[in-house]
C-alpha beads as a LAMMPS data file, in Angstrom:
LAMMPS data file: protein, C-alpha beads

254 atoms
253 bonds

1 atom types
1 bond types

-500.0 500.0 xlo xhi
-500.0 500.0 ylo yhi
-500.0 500.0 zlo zhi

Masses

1 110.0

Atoms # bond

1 1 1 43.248 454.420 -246.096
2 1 1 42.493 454.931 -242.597
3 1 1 40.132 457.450 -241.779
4 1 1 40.189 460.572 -239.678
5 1 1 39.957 458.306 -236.128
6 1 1 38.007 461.848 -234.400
7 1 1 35.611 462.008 -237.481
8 1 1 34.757 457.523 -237.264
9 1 1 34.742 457.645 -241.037
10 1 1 37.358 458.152 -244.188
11 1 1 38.789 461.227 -245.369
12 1 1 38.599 462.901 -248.173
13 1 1 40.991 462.294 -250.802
14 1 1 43.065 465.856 -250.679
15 1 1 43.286 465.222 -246.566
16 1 1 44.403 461.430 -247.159
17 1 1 47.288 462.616 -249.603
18 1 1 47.786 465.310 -247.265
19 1 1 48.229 462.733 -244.046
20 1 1 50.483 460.277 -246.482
21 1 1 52.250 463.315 -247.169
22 1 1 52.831 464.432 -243.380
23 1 1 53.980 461.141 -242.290
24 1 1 56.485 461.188 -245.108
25 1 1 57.987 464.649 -244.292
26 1 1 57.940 463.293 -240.713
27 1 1 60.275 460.307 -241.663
28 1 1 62.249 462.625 -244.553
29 1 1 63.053 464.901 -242.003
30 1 1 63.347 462.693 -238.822
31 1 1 67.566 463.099 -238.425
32 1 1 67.560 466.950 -238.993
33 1 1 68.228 468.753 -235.838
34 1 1 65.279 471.444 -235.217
35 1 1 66.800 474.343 -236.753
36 1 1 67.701 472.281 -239.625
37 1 1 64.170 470.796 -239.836
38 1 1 62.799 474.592 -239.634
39 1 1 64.839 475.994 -242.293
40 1 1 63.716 472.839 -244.770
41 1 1 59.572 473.830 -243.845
42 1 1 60.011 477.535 -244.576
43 1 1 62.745 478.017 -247.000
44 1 1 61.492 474.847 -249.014
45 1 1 59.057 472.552 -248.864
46 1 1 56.387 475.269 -247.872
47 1 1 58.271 478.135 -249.179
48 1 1 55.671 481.350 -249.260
49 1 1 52.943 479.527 -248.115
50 1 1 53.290 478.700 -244.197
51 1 1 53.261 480.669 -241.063
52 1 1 53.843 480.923 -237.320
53 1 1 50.980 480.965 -235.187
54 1 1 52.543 482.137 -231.353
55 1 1 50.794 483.142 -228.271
56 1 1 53.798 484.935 -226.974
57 1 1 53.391 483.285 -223.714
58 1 1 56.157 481.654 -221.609
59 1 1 57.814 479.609 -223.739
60 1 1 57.173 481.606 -227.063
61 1 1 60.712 483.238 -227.289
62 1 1 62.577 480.370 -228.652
63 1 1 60.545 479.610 -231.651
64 1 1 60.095 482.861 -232.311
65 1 1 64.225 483.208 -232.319
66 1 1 64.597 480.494 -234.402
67 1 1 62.468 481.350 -237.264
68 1 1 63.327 485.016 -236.755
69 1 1 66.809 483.824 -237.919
70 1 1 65.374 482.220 -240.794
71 1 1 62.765 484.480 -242.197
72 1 1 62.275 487.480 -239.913
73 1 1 59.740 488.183 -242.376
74 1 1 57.533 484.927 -241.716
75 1 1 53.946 485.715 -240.901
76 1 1 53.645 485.206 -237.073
77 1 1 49.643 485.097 -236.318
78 1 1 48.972 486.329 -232.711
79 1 1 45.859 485.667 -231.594
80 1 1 44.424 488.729 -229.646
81 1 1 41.204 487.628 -228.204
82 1 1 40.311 490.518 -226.111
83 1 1 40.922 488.444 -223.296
84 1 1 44.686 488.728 -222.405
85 1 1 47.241 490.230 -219.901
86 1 1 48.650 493.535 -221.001
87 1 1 52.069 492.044 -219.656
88 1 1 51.530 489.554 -222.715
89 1 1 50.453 492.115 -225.361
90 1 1 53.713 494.901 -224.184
91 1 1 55.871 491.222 -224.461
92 1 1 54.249 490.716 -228.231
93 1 1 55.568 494.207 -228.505
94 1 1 58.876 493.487 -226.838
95 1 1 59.905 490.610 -228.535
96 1 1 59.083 491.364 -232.516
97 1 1 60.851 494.676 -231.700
98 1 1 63.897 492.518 -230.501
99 1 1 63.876 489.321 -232.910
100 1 1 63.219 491.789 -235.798
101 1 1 60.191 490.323 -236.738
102 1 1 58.313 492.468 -239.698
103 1 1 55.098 490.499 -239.961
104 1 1 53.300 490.246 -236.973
105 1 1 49.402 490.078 -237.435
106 1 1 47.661 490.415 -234.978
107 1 1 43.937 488.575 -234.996
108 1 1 40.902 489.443 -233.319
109 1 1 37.738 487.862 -233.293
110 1 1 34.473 489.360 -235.475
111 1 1 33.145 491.795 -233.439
112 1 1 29.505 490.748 -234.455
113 1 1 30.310 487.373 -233.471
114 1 1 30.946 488.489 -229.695
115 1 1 28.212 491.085 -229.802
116 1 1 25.886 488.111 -229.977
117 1 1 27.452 485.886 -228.168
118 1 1 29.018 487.481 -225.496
119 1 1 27.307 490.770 -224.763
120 1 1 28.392 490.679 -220.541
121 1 1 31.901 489.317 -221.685
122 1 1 31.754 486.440 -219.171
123 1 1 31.020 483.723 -221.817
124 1 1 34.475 482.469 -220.483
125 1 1 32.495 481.458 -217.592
126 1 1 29.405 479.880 -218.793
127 1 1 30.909 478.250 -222.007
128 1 1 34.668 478.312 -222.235
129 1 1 34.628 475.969 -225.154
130 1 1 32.426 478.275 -227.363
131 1 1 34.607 481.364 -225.959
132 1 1 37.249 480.209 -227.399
133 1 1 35.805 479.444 -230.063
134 1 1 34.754 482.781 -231.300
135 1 1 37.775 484.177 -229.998
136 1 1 40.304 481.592 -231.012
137 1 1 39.404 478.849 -233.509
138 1 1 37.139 481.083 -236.000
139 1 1 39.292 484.045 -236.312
140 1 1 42.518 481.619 -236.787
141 1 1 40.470 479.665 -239.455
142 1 1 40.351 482.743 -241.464
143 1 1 43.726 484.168 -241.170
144 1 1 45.510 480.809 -242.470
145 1 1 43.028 481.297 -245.749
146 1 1 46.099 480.823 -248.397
147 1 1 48.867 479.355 -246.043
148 1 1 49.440 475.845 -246.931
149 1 1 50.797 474.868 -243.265
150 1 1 51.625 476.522 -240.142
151 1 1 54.299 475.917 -237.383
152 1 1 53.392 475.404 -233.518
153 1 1 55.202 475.561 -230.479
154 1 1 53.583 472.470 -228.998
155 1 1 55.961 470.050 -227.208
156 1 1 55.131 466.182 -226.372
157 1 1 56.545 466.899 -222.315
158 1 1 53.133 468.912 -222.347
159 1 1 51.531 466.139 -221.410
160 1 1 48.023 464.869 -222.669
161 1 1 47.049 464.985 -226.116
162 1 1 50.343 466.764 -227.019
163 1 1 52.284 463.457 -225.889
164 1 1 52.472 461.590 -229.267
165 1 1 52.929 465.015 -231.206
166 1 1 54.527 464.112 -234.927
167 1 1 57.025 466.722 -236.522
168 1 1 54.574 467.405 -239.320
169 1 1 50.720 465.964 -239.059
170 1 1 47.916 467.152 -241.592
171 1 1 44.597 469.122 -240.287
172 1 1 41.204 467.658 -241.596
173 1 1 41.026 470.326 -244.233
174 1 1 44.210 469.494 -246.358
175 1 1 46.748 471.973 -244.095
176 1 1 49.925 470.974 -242.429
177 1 1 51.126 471.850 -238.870
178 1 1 54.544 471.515 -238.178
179 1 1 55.580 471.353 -234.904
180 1 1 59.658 471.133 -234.394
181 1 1 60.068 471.195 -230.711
182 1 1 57.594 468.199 -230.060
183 1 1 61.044 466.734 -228.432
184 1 1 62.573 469.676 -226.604
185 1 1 62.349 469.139 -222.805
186 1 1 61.825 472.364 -220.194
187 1 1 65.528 472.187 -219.455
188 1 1 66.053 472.374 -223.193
189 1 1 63.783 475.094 -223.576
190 1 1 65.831 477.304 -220.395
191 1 1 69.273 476.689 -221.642
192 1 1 68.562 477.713 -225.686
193 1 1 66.616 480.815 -223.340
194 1 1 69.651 481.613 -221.279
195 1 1 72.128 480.932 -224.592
196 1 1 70.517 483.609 -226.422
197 1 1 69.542 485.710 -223.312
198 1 1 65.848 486.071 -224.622
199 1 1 63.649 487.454 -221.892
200 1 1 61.259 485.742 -220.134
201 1 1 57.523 486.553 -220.181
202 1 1 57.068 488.715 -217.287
203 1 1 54.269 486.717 -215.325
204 1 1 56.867 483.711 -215.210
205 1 1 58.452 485.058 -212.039
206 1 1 54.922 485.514 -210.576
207 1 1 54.494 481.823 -210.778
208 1 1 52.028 481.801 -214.640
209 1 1 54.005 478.615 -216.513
210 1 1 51.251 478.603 -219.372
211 1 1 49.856 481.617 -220.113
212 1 1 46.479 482.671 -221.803
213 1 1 43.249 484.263 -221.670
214 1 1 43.313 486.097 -217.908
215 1 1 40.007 484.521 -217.208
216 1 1 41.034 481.277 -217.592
217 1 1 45.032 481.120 -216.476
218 1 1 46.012 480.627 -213.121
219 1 1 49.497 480.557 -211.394
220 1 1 51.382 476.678 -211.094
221 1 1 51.920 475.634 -207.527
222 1 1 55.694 474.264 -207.174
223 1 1 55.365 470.512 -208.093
224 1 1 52.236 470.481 -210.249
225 1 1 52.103 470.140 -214.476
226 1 1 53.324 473.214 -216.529
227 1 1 49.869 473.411 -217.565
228 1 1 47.367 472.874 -214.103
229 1 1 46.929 476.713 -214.818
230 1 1 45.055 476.624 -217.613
231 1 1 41.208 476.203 -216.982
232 1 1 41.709 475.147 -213.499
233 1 1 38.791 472.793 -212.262
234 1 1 37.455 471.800 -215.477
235 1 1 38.180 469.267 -218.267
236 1 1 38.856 471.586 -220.899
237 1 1 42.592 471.093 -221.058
238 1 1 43.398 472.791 -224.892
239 1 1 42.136 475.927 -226.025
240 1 1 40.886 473.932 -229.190
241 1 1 42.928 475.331 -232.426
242 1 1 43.932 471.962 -232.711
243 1 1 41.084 470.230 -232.384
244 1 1 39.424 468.682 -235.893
245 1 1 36.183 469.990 -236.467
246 1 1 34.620 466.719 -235.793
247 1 1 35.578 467.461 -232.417
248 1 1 34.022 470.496 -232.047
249 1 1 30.953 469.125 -233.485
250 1 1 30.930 466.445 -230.951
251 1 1 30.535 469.112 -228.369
252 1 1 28.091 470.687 -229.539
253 1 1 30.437 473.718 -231.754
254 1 1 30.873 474.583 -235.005

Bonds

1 1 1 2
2 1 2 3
3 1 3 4
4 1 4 5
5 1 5 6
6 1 6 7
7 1 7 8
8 1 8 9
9 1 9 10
10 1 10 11
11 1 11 12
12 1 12 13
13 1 13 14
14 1 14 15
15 1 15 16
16 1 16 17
17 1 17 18
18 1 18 19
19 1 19 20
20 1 20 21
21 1 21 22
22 1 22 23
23 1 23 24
24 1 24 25
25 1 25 26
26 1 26 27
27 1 27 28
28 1 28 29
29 1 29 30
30 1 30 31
31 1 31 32
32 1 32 33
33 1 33 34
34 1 34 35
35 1 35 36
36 1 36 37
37 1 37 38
38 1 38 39
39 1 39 40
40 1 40 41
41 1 41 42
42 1 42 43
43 1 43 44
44 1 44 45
45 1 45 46
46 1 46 47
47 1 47 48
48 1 48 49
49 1 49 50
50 1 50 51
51 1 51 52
52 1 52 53
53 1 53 54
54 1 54 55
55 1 55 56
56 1 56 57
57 1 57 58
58 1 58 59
59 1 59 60
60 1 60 61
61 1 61 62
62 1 62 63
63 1 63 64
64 1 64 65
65 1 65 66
66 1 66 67
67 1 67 68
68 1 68 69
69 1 69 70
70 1 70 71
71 1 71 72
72 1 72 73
73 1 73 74
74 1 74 75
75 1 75 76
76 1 76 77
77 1 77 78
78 1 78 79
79 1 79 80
80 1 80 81
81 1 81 82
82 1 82 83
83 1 83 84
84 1 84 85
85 1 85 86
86 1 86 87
87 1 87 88
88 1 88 89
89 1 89 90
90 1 90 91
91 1 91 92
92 1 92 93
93 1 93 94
94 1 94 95
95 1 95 96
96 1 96 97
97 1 97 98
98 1 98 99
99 1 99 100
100 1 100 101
101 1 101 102
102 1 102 103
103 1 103 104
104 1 104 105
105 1 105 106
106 1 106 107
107 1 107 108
108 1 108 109
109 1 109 110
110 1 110 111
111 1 111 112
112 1 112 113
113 1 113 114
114 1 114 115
115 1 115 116
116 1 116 117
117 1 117 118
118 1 118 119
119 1 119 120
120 1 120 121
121 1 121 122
122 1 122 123
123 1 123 124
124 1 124 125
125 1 125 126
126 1 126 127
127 1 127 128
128 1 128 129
129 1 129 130
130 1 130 131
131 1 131 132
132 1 132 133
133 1 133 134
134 1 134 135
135 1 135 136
136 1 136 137
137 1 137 138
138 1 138 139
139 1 139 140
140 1 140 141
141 1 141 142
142 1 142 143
143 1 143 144
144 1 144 145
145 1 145 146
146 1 146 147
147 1 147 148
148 1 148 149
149 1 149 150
150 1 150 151
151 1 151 152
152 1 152 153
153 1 153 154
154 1 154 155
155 1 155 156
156 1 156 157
157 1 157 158
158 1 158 159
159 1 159 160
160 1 160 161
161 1 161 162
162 1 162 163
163 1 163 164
164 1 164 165
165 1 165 166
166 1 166 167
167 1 167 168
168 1 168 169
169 1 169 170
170 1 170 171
171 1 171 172
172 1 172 173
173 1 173 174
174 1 174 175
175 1 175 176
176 1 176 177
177 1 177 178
178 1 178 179
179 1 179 180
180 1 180 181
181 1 181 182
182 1 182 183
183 1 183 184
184 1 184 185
185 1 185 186
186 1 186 187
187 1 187 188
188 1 188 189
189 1 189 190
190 1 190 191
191 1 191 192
192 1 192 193
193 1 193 194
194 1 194 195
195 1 195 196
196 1 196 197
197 1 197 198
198 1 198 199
199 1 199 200
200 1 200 201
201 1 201 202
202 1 202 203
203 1 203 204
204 1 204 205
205 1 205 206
206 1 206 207
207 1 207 208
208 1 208 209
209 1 209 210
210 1 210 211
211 1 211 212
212 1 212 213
213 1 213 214
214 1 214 215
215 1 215 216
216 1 216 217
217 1 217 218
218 1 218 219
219 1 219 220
220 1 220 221
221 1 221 222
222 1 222 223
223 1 223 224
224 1 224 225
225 1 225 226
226 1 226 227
227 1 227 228
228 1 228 229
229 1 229 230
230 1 230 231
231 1 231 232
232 1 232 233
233 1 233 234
234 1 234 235
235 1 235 236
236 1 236 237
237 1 237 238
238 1 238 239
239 1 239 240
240 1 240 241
241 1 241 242
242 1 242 243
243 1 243 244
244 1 244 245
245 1 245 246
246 1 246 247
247 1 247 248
248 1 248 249
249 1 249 250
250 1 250 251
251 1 251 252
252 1 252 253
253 1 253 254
């Protein structure tokens, strides 16, 4: 069995079953259109034991409408890091009120954890990695305790280390992220938008394409990636919920 190609050496055995596993939903499931594919994860094969993590950002809507027609009662984790645009927490509020969603949790990071590590609240300057880790990657860690798998709204036309993006792929501690619109383009994403007349986030007209933290999100000049906002003039291209823990070891995290 291969091993973990971040980590240089094998898995353990749950994460190897847990890899075959993914790549064999991933085939299972390959002709299912997305809805479909959805309805198969949550009413089935992870029945009771996944979730949605969204960041209710500018292209959050359409997941969000297709589980909601699902499960409105899926548990959507929204991670609020203390960091964010009101206009993003009032759209949080906007949209669950709209879709009908009745779960929507809400996670913050340990208070403790920020009191040492971020007394002036400008870690996001100094060390963006470790920001958002503390604010992020720890707090998410502990709200998918008992989930099995979660869905994300990551698509491959992202660019960068979303390009090769599986339907289904297996974390390096046994979990399972499912990620259904890995295919959708952004003209797929505005006409299922302007379908179900969802409403866009309300930086979008103000020129924010990928919205996060407010520290670290800045508006997309016409022409450049969706994502040239995000940590603008650094390397640091993914908040890191995604990353294997390897990873964040490599850097010096975790």
């Amino acid at each position: 069995m291969k091993g973990n190609e971040d980590a240089g050496v094998v898995d353990p055995p749950h994460v190897q079953r847990a890899r075959i596993r993914a790549q064999d939903l991933t085939t299972r499931y390959a002709d299912l259109d997305t809805f479909a594919f959805l309805e198969a994860m949550i009413a089935e094969t992870f029945c009771g034991r996944i979730a949605l993590t969204s960041s209710f950002g500018a292209e959050a809507a359409v997941l969000l409408h297709l589980v909601a027609q699902i499960d409105p009662a899926i548990p959507v984790l929204f991670l609020d890091t203390g960091k964010l645009f009101g206009e993003t927490l009032r759209y949080r509020d906007t949209l669950t009120k709209r879709l009908g969603l009745t779960d929507v949790r809400s996670i913050k990071p340990d208070p403790a954890r920020v009191d040492a590590l971020d007394t002036d609240g400008v870690l996001w300057y100094g060390n963006p990695e470790m920001c958002c880790y503390i604010r992020k990657v720890e707090p998410l860690q502990r709200a998918l305790e008992g989930f099995e798998s979660w869905i994300t709204g990551r698509k491959r036309y992202h660019g960068g280390e979303r390009g090769a993006l599986p339907r289904v792929e297996a974390t390096d501690d046994g979990r399972y992220r499912i990620n259904p619109l890995v295919s959708w383009t952004r003209e797929d994403i505005e006409a299922y938008r302007e379908k179900h007349a969802l409403p866009p986030h309300p930086l979008e007209e103000q020129g924010f394409l990928s919205i996060g933290c407010m520290p670290c999100t800045d508006r997309v000049a016409p022409g450049e990636d969706l994502r040239a906002g995000r940590w603008r003039g650094q390397a640091k291209t993914e908040c890191g919920i995604h990353l294997s823990a390897k990873r964040w070891r490599t850097i010096g995290i975790d």
